[in-house]
C-alpha positions in Angstrom: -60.1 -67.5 108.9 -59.8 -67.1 112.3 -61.1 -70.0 113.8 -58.1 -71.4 111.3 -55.6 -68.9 112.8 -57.0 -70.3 116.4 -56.5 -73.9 115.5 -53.3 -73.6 114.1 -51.9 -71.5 117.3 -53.7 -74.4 119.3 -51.6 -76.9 117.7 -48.6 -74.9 118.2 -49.3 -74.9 122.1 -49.8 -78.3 122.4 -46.6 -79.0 120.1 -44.7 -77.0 122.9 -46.3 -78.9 125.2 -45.4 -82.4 123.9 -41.3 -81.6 123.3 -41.6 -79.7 127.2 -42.8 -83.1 128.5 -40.2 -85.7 126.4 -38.6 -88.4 128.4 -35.3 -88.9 128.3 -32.9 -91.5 129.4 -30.1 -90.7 132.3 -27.2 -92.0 133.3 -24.3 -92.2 135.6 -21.0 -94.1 135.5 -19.3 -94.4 138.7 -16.3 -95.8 138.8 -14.8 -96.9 142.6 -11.9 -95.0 144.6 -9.7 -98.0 143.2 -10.1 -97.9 140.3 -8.6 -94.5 140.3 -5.2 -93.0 140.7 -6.3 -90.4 142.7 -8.1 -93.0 145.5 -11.1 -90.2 145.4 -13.2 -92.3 142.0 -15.0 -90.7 139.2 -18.3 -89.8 138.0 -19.4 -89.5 134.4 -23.1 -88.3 132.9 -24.8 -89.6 129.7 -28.4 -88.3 128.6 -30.4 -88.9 125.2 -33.9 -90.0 124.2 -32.6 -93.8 124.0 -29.6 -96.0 124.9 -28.3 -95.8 121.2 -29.0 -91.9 121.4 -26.9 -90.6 124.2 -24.3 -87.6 124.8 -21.5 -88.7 127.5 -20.1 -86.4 129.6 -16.6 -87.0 131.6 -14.4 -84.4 133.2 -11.0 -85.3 134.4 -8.0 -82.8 135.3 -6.8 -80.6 132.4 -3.1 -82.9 132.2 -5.6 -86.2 132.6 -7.5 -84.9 128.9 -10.1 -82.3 130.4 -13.6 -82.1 130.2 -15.0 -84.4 127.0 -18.3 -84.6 125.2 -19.1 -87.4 123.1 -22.6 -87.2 120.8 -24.8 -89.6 119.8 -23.1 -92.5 121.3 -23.9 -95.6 122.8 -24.5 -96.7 126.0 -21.7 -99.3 125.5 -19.6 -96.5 123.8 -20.3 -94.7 127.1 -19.3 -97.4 129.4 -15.9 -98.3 127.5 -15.2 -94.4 126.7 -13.0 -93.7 129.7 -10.6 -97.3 129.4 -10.8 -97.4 125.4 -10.3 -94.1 124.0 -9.1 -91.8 126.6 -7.5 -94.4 128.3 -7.9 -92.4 131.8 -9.4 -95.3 133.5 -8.2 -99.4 133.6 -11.5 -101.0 133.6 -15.2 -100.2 132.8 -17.4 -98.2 135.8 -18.0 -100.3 138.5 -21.5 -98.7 138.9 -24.1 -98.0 136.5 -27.5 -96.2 137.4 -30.6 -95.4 135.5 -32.5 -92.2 136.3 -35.6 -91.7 134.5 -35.7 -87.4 133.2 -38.9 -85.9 132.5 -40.4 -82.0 131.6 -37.3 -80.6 130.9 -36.1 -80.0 127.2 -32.8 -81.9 126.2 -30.8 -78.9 124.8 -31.5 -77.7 128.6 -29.5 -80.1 129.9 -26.8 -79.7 127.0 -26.2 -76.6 127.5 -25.7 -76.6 131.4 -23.3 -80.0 130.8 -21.4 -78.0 127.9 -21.0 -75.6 130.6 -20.1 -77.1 133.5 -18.3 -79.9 132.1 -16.4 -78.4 129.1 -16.2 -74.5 129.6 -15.3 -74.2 133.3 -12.3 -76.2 134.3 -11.6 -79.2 136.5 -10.9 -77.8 140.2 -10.9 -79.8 143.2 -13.0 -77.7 145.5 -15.5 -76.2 142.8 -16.1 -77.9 140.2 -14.5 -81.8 140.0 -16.6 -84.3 138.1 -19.2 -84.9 141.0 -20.0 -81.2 141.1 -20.6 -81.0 137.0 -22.6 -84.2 137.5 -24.8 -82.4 140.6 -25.2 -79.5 138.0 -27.0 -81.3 135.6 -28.9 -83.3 138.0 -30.6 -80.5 139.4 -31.5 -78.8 136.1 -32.9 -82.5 135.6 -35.1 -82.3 139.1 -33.0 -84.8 140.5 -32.5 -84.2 143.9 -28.6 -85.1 144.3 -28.6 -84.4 147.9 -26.0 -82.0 149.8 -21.9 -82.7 150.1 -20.0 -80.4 152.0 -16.4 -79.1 151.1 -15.1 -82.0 148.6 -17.9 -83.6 146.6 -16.7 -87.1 145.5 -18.5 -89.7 144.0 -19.0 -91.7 146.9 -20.6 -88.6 148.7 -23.1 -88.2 145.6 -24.2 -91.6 145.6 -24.7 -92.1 149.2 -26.6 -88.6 148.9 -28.4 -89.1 145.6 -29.5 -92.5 147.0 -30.5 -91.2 151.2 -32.8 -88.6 149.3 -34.6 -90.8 147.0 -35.2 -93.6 148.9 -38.9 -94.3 147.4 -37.4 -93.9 144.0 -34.6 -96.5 144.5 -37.4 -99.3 146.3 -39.6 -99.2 143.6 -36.8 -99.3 141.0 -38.1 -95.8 139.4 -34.1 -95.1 139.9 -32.0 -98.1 139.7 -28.2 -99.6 139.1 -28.3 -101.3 135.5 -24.5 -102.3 135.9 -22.7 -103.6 139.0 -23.6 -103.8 143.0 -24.9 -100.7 144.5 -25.8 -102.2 148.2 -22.1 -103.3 148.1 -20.9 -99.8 147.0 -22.6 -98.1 149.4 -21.6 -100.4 152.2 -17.9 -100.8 151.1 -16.3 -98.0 148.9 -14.2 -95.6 150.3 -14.7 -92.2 151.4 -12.9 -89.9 148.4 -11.4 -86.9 150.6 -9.6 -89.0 153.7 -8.5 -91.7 151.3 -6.6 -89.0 148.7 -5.4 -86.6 151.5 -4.6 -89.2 154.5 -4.3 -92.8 152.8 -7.0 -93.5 154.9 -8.9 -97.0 153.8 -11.2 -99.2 155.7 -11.6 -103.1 155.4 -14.1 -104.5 152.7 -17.2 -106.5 153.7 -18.0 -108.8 151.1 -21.4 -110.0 153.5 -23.6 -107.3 152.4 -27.3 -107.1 153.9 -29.9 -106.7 151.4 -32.1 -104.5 150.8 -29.9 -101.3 151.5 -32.1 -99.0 151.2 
């Protein structure tokens, strides 16, 4: 009887165990400083145990439709969210990148995305889209880097990317969707853009690899 009792709490460890260590699939939709009204771009978060299996995360300005949670979507109802249904955006993200999540339960990250992205509101200097987005990669063990002041979009990828370096070479982390060397060598800084008008010259010759 007890060596049934033993086996059975056993099991029940190693069933802990094995939902604590579940992979899950991470994403990030970036969308350019042009493709934006505001010239400072836009960030989006979709997590799930596979591509068919996600829940999609966007947060926009209370008068732009707020912070929104879709569950058990797509990946492509993901991409074409923000121009199809909410209409906040013209064109699909011009960035898509994979991050890989392990040893840290799903409904952990659902609850600090409800939170961030759906209970606290939209404010430019505390919590915009990029800073919900940082949220939940840190509860993920993603290290996101640091912005100062204004996080934009542009700031968290050039971060995200400058602290994972290894990661990003041997494609552990890596865009699915779209030209990150030419985004990080070309897009716009968010903060001078929207408050001075301040834009710099593409360059469409971009040197590979850029990181």
């Amino acid at each position: 009887m007890i060596i049934n009792r033993f086996i059975i709490i056993l099991f029940f460890i190693f069933h802990l165990q094995f939902l604590w260590a579940q992979k899950f699939e991470l994403f990030l939709f970036v969308y350019e400083s042009d493709q934006t009204e505001s010239g400072a771009g836009h960030v989006a978060i979709a997590f799930g145990e596979d591509t068919n299996h996600l829940i999609y995360y966007t947060k926009y300005r209370q008068r732009d439709g707020g912070g929104r949670k879709v569950e058990r979507c797509s990946l492509h109802e993901a991409l074409t969210y923000d121009c199809t249904i909410i209409k906040t955006q013209s064109k699909t993200p011009s960035l898509v990148i994979y991050l890989p999540v392990e040893n840290i339960a799903l409904g952990e990250l659902e609850k600090v995305s409800d939170f961030w992205h759906l209970k606290e509101p939209w404010t430019l200097f505390v919590n915009n889209c990029t800073d919900a987005v940082k949220r939940v990669l840190r509860k993920s063990k993603i290290n996101p880097g640091f912005a100062f002041m204004v996080s934009t979009p542009n700031e968290l990828i050039e971060d995200m990317v400058e602290n994972n370096q290894d990661k990003f070479k041997n494609q552990t982390y890596r865009c699915i969707s779209g030209d990150l060397c030419f985004y990080l060598k070309n897009e716009r800084n968010g903060v001078p853009q929207t408050l001075f008008g301040k834009r710099k010259k593409r360059n469409y010759i971009v040197n590979k690899p850029c990181f």
